[in-house]
PADO-291418 format. One line per field, with one value per residue (C-alpha): residue number from 0; x, y, z. Coordinates in Angstrom, 1 decimal. Layout:
// PADO-291418
i: (NUM; ...)
px: (X; ...)
py: (Y; ...)
pz: (Z; ...)
***
This chain:
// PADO-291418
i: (0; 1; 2; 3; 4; 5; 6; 7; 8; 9; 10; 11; 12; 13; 14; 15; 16; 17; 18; 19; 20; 21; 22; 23; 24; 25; 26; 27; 28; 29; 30; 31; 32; 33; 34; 35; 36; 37; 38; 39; 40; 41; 42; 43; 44; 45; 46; 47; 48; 49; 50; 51; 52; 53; 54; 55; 56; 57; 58; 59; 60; 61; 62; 63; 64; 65; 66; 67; 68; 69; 70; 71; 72; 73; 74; 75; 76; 77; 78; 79; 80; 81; 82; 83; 84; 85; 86; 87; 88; 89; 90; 91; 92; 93; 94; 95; 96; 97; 98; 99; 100; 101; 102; 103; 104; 105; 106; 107; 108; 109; 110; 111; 112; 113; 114; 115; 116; 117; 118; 119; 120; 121; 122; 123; 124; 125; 126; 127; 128; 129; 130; 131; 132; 133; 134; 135; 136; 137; 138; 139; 140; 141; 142; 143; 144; 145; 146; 147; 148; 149; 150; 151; 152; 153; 154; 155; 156; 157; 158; 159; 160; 161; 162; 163; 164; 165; 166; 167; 168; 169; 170; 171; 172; 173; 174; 175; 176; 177; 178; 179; 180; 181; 182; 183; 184; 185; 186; 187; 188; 189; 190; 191; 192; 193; 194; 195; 196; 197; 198; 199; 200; 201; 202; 203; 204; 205; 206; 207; 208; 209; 210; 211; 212; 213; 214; 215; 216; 217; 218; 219; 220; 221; 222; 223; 224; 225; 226; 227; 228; 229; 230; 231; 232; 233; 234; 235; 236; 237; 238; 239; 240; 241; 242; 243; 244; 245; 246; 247; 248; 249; 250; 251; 252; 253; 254; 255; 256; 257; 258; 259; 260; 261; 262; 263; 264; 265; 266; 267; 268; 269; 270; 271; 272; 273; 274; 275; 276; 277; 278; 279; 280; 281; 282; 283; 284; 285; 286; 287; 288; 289; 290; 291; 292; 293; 294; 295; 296)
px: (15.5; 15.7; 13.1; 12.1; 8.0; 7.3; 6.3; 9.6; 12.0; 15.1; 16.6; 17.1; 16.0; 18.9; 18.8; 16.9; 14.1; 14.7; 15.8; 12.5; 10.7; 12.7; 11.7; 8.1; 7.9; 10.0; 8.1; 4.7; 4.0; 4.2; 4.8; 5.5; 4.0; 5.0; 1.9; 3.4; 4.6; 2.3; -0.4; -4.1; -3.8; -2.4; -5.1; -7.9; -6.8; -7.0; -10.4; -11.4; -10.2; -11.4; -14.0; -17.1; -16.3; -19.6; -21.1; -19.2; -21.6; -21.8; -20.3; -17.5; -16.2; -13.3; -9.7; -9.2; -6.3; -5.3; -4.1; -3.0; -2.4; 0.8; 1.3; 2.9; 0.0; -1.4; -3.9; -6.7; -9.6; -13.2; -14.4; -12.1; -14.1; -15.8; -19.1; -22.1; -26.1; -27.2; -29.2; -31.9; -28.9; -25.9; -26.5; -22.7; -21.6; -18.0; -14.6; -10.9; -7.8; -5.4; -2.9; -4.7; -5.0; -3.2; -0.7; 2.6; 5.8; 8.7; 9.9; 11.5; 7.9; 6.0; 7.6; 7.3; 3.2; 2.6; 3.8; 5.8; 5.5; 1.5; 1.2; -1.4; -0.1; 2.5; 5.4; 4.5; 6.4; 9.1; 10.4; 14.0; 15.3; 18.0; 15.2; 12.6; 14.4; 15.1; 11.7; 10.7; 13.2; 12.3; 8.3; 7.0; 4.1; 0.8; 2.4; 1.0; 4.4; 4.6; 8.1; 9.2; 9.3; 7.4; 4.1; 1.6; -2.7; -4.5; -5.5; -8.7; -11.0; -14.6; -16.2; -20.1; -22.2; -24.7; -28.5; -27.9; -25.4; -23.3; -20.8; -18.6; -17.2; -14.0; -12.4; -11.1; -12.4; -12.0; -14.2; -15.5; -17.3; -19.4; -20.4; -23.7; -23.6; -23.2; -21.2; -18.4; -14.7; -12.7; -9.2; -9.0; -8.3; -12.0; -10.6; -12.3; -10.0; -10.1; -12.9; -15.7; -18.4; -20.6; -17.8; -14.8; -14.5; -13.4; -11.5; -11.7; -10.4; -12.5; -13.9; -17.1; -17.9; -16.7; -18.3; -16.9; -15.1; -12.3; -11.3; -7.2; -6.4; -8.4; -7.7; -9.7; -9.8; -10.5; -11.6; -8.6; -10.3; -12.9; -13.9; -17.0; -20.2; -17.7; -14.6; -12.5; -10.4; -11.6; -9.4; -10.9; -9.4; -8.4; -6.4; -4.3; -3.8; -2.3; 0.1; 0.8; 2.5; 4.1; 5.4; 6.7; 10.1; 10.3; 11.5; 12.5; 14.3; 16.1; 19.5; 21.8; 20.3; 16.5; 17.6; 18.0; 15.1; 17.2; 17.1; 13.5; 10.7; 8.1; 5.2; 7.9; 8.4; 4.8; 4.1; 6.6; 4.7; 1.2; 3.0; 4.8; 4.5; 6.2; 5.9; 6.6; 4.1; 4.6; 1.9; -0.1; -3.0; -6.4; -7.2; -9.4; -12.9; -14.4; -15.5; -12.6; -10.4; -12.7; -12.3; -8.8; -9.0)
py: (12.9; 13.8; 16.8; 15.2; 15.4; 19.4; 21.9; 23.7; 20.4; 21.4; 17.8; 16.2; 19.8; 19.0; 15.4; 13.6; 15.5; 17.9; 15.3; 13.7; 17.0; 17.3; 14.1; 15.2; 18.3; 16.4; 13.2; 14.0; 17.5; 18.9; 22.2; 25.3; 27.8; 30.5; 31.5; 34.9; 35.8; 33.8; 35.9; 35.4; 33.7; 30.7; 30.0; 31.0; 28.7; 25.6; 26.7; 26.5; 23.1; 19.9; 17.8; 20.1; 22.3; 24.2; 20.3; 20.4; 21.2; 24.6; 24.3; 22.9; 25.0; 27.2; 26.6; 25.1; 25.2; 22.1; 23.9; 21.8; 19.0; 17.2; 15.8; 17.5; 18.5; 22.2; 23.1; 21.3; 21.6; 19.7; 21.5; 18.9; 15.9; 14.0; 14.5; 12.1; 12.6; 13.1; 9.8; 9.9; 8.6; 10.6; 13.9; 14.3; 11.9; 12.4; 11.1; 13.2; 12.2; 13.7; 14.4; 16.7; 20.3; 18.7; 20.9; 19.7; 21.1; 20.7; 18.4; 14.5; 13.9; 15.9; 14.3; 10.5; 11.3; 11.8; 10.9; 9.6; 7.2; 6.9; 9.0; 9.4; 8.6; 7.2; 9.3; 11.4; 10.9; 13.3; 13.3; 13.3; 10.0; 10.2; 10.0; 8.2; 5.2; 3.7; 3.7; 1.8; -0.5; -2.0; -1.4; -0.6; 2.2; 0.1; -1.4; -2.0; -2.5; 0.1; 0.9; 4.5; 6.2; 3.6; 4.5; 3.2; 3.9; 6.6; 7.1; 8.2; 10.0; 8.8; 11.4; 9.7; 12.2; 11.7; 11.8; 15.1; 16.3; 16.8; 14.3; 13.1; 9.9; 9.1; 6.0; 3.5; 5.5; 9.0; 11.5; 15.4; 17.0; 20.2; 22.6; 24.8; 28.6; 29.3; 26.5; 27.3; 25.3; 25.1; 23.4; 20.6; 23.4; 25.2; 28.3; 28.9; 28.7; 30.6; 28.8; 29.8; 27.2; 29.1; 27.8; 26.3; 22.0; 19.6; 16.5; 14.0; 10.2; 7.6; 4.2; 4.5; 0.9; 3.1; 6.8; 9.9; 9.2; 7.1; 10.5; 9.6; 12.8; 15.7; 19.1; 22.4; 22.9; 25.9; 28.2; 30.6; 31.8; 31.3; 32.6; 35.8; 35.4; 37.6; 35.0; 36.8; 36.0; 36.3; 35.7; 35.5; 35.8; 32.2; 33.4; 36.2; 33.4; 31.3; 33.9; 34.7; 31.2; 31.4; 34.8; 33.6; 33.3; 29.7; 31.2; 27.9; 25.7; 22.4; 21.7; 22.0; 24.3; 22.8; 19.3; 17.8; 17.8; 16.1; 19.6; 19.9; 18.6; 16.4; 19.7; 21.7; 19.4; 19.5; 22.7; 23.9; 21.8; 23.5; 27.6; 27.4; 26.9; 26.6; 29.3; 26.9; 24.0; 22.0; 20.3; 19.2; 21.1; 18.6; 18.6; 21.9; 21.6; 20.6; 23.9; 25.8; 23.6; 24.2; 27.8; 28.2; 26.1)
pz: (35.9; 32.1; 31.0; 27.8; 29.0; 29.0; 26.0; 25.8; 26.5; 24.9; 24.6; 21.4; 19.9; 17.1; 17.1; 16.6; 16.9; 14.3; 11.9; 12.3; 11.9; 8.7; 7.6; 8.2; 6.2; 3.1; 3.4; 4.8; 3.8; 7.3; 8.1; 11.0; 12.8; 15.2; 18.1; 17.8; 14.6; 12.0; 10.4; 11.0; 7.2; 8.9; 11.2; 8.7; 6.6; 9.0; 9.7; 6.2; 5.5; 5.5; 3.7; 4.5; 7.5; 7.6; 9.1; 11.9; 15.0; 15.6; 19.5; 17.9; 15.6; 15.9; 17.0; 20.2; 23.1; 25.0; 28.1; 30.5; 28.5; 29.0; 26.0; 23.6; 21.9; 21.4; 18.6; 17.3; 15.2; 14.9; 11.4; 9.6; 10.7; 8.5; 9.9; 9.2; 10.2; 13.3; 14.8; 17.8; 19.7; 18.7; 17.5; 17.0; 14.9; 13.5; 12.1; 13.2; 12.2; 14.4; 12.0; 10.6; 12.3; 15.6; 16.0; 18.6; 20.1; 17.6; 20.6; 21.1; 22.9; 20.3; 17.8; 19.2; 20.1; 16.4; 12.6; 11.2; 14.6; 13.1; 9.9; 7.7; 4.0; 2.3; 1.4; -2.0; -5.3; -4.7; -1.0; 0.1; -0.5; 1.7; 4.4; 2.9; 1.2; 4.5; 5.8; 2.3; 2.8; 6.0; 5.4; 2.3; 1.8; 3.1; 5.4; 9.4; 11.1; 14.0; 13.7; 13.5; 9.9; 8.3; 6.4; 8.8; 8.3; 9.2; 13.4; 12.8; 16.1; 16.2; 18.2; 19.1; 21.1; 24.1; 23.5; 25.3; 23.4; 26.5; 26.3; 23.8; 23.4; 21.5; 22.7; 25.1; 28.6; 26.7; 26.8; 25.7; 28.0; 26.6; 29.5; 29.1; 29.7; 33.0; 34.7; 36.8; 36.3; 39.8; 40.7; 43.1; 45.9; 45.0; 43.3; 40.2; 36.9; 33.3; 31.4; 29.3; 29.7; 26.6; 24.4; 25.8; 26.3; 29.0; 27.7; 30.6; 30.4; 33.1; 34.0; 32.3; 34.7; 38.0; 37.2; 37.0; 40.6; 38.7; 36.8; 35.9; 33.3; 32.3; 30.7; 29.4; 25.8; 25.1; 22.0; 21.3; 17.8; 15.5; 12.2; 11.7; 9.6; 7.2; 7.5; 9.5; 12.5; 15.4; 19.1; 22.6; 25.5; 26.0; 22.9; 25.0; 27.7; 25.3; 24.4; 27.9; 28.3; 25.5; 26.1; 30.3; 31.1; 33.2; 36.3; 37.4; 34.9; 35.1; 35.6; 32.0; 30.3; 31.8; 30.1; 33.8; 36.4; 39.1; 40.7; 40.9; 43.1; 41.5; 41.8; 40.2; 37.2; 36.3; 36.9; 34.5; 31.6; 32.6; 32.9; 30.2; 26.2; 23.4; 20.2; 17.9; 16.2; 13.8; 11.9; 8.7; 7.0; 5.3; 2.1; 0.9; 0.5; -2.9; -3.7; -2.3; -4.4; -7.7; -6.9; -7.1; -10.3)
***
């Protein structure tokens, strides 16, 4: 069994992968970050961004973990959302793209989960043609064709709240679920896990026609930093967990240099993709707010 599936896969980490992550940053206007060595600045400035970040719903703010997610997929933010009135029916009412402040592992399944596989804009004026021309050739900017490279539409989030304000939907059998202060997380087993209910989430995916007893895939997201009345950065613990994975050596790797699983039980295999993280994320920042972007002239 290949170990193309976990955070720190090392397959294709020259090719293709990090061709395609080339072609992202030229083409797209992606870019990197390391969990342990970028500066506060970094995260401070994805929390400032997007159309109007100060409408985004209070319990949603900050910058979230998606710990034990086993996708590819690491760091997101809510303030970017375009978010529209409240109605008597959904007090959260909001748009994501999720190529915006959606961070993922520079990895051959980080990179297929996300652009250019469903980017967000056409290639600027100005990107490496080497890479880019190709892609115009076989679909032109605009066009729908799913094939990889091409410049596809937006994949825009709708995020519709509860009357309650306790449940989030975004899609096809997908769900948010926001806890209240006070409620307990526990593992299938009954032992209780690392969550803050006053401000950490719970993605869960289910048949809304069969209840919550037809749970197939759920995960915490959790708050890892948010920004003070004053703008500063602030990190909770969730934060020093999240470094904690990235920091641990995988005590138990796959065959080849951990590209081979054959070695390892089934358990194993997953396990290693919920202990272990990768330092690296690549992703792309929204546009700055209105007045942010009158005040820098």
């Amino acid at each position: 069994t290949v170990n193309w599936f976990s955070h720190r896969s090392p397959l294709c980490a020259l090719c293709p992968a990090a061709v395609c992550l080339g072609y992202m940053k030229c083409c797209f206007g992606f870019t990197e970050l390391s969990l342990l060595e970028s500066g506060d600045e970094v995260f401070i400035e994805m929390l400032q961004r997007g159309v109007a970040p100060e409408q985004c719903p209070e319990r949603l703010k900050g910058l979230y973990w998606m710990q034990d997610n086993l996708a590819n997929e690491v760091l997101v933010t809510f303030q970017d959302a375009y978010w529209q009135p409240a109605t008597a029916t959904a007090p959260f009412l909001g748009t994501k793209d999720l190529g915006l402040n959606f961070t993922r592992d520079p990895t051959c399944f980080g990179v297929c989960n996300g652009p250019p596989f469903s980017p967000f804009t056409c290639p600027p004026v100005g990107c490496c043609p080497c890479l880019c021309l190709p892609c115009w050739a076989v679909a032109p900017c605009g066009s729908t064709r799913s094939l990889p490279g091409c410049c596809l539409r937006r994949t825009p989030m709708t995020m519709v709240s509860s009357p309650d304000q306790r449940w989030i939907d975004i899609g096809t059998g997908n769900y948010i679920f926001i806890p209240t202060a006070g409620e307990t997380l526990v593992a299938p087993g009954g032992e209780p896990v690392a969550f803050d209910a006053a401000q950490d989430l719970l993605r869960v995916s289910f048949y809304p026609e069969q209840g919550l007893s037809s749970i197939n895939y759920q995960y915490r997201v959790r708050r890892v930093a948010h920004l003070s009345e004053s703008g500063a950065l602030v990190k909770t613990e969730a934060w020093d967990d999240l470094v904690a994975k990235v920091r641990a050596t995988n005590e138990t790797p796959g065959c080849l240099g951990d590209r081979c699983y054959c070695n390892l039980p089934l358990e194993q295999r997953l396990q290693n993709s919920l202990l272990y993280q990768n330092d690296r994320q690549f992703f792309r920042l929204p546009p700055r707010p209105a007045s942010m972007a009158l005040g820098r002239g």
